[in-house]
N, C-alpha and C positions, 0 to 999 in steps of 0.2 A: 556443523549442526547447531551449535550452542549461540553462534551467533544467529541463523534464522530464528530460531526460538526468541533469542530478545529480539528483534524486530521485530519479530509478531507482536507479541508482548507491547511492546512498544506503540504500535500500531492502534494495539485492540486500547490502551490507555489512553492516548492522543483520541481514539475514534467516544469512548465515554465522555472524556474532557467536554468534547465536541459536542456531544448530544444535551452534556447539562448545560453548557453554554447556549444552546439553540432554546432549549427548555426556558431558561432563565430572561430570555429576548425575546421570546416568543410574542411575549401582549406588545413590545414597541415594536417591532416587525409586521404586526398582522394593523397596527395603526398606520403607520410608515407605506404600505401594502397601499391601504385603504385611503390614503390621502396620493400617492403617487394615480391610483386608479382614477381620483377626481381630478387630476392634475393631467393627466392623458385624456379621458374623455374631453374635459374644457377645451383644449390643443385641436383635441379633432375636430371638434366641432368649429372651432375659432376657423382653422384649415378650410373643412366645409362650406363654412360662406364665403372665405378671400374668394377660396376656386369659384364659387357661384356667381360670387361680384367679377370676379374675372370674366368669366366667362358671357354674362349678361352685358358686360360693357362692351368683350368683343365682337357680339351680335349687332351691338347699337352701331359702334365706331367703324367696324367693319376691319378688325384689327385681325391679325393673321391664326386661324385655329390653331388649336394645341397642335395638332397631329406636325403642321408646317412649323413651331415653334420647337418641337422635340426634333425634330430634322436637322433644325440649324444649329441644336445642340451638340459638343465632339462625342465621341465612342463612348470618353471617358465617363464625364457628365451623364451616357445614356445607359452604358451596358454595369460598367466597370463597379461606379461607386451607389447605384443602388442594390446589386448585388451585395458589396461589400457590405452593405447596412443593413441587408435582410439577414445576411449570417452573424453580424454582431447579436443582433437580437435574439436570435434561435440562439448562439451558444452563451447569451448572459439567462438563459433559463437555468441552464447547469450551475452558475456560480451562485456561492455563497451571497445573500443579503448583508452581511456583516461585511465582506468584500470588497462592496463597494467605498463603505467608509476607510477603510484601508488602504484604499490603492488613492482615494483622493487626497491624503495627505502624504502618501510619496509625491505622485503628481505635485501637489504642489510646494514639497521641499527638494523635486529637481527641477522644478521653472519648467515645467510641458503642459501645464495646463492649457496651456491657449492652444495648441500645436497637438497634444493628443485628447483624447477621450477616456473615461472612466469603463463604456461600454467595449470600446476595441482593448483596452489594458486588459479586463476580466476577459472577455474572448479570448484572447492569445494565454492568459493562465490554464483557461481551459484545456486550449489545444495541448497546452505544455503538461498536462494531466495524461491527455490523449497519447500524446506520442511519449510518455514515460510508460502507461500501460502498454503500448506496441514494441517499444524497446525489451521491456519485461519478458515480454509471448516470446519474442523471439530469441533472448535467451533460454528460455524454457525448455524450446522448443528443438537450438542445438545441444541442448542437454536433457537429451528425452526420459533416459532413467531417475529422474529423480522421484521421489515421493509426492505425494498428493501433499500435503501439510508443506515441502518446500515449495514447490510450487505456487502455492497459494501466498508465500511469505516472501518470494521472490516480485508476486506480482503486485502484492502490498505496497513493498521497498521502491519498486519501480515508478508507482502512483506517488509517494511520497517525494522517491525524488523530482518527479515531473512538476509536485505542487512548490516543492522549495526554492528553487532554481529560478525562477522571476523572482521571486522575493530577495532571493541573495543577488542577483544584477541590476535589482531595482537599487536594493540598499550599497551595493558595491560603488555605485553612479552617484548616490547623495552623497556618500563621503567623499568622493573626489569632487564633488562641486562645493561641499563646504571647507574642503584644505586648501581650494580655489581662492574661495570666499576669503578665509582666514588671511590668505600669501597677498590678497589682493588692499585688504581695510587698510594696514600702515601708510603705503603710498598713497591711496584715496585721501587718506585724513591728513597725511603732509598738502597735498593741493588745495584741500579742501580750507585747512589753516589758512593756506598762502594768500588762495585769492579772499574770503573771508577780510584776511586785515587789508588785503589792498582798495577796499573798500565793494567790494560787490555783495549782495544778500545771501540768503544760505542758497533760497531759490535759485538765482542767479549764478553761482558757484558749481550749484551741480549741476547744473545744465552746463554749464561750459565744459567740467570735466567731464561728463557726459557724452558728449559730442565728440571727444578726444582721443578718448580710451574704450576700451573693450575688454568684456568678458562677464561672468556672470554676475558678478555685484554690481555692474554696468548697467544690466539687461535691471536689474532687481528695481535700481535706482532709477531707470527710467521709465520703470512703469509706475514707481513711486510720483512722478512728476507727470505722468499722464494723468494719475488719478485725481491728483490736485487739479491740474487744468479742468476736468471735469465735475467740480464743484467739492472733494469731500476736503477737510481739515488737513492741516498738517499732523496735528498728532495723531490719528487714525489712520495715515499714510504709514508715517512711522511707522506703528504699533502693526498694521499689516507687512511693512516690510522685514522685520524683526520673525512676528510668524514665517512668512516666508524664507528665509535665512534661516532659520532655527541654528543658529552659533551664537554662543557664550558675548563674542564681545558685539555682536551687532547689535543683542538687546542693552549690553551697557552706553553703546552710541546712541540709540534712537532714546533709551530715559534718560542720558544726561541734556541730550539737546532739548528735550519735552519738559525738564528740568527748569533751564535757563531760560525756556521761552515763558514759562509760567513764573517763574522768579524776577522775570525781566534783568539777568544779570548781562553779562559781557556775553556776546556768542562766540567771539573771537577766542577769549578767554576760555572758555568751556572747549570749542574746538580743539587748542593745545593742549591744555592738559589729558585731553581723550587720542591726541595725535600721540603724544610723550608717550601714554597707558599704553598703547597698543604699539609702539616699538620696543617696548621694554616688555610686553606679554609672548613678542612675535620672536626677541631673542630670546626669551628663557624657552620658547619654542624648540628654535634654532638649538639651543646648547642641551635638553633632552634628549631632542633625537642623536645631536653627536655625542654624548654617554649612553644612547642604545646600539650603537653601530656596533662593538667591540664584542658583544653579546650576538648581535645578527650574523658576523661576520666568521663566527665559530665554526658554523654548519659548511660551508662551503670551504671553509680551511681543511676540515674533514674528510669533505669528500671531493676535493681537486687539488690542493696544493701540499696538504700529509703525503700524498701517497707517491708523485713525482718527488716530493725531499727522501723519501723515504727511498726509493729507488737508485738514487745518486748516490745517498751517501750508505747504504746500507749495501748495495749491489758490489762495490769493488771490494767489499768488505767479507762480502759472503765468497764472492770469485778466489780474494786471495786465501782465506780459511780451505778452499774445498783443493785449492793446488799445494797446500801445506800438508793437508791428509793425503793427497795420493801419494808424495811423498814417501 
């Protein structure tokens, strides 16, 4: 009982938190609101004449009606994913406005920007709302004597955990992509050195390793070099791929290179010593975790290899004590 009373509690503090927060955003919200509104009308309208241009050319040219054009489209294309986009939108009404800004910066510090949506992430929060209240009822529900107040604190808890649980597989996913990140920069930056001095540009360097290698500091760096091909800077690439990364030493690789390229020093030179940094960051890495094992390794000495020692050596110990006493 003591524990539903503080989750209630809990609940009803987090639920105040929530409303001054809402209070306190309220005027950039109903701005944000009001420019997303101008920003949808324009779209539709913009929409409205393609389709009108379209359609008026295909009268001219005598090009095949929509009706024969939606035919030739698969199931998927016709049934499948406008459906799916009509229910993204009905269940992003339910989510939070603050929401969205939060799921865009998981999204893009686990690399799914291109690949998911802001609007299908919030939907399925949603849904994970939904099916924690249904989990809830139905405990309730095989526990039917409980109280009115448990009840209600049960169905709380349920809602709660539905809303945290994206959030912790969201977050569970960016630290495995940044220990990724982490395990992957030393060897980058040894190639990166090598070809460097054998005489190829930075450009030219990461493309070749690039092309080589795989995984997500890959993925990172090769959109880094798409962006450049598409006109923007090199330090701006950097500086975006650094945000994206969000680890400690990718921002110290992308200012020391932004560094040397403004200093006009050695790149080579800069390469190594950022190569040297980060094998000597990646073993004091290494030798942390091997002075935390000895601490992790407690728990399971405890609960699997205590109790078999304890058996061997305690068991013929107690057997020969008990035939001593019948004695």
């Amino acid at each position: 009982m003591i524990i539903l009373v503080a989750a209630l509690v809990t609940a009803l503090v987090m639920a105040m938190l929530f409303l001054l927060l809402y209070a306190a955003r309220r005027p950039q919200m109903q701005t944000r609101q009001h420019l997303e509104r101008m920003i949808a009308e324009a779209e539709a309208e913009r929409s409205a004449a393609r389709q009108q241009k379209r359609r008026s050319a295909a009268a001219e040219t005598g090009v095949v009606s929509d009706y024969h054009y939606m035919r030739e489209q698969s199931f998927k294309e016709r049934i499948i994913r406008p459906l799916m986009k009509g229910m993204e939108n009905w269940l992003m009404r339910f989510a939070p406005r603050e929401l969205r800004t939060m799921m865009e910066n998981m999204l893009l510090h686990l690399g799914m920007q291109e690949q998911w949506s802001v609007n299908r992430l919030a939907a399925g929060w949603v849904l994970w709302v939904v099916v924690g209240g249904i989990f809830a009822l139905l405990f309730i529900s095989a526990f039917s004597p409980l109280l009115l107040p448990q009840q209600i604190a049960i169905f709380i808890l349920g809602l709660i955990l539905g809303a945290l649980v994206p959030f912790m597989l969201l977050q569970s996913a960016i630290r495995r992509r940044k220990a990724a990140i982490r395990r992957q920069l030393p060897e980058f930056l040894d190639f990166l050195c090598v070809s460097v001095q054998a005489g190829l540009s930075f450009d030219g360097a990461v493309t070749k390793i690039v092309n080589r290698m795989k995984g997500p500091l890959m993925d990172e760096f090769r959109r880094m070099l798409r962006d450049m091909g598409l006109g923007m800077d090199r330090q701006r690439t950097l500086n975006q791929l650094a945000k994206r990364c969000d680890v400690e030493e990718i921002y110290l690789f992308t200012a020391s290179v932004i560094q040397a390229e403004h200093l006009g020093t050695s790149m080579s030179r800069t390469l190594k010593m950022q190569a040297d940094n980060m094998r000597d960051r990646h073993r004091q890495t290494v030798r942390a975790l091997a002075l935390k094992a000895p601490v992790k390794i407690i728990f399971p000495m405890i609960l699997f290899i205590f109790p078999s020692i304890f058996v061997m050596v305690v068991f013929p110990a107690a057997l020969t004590l008990l035939k001593s006493l019948n004695r």
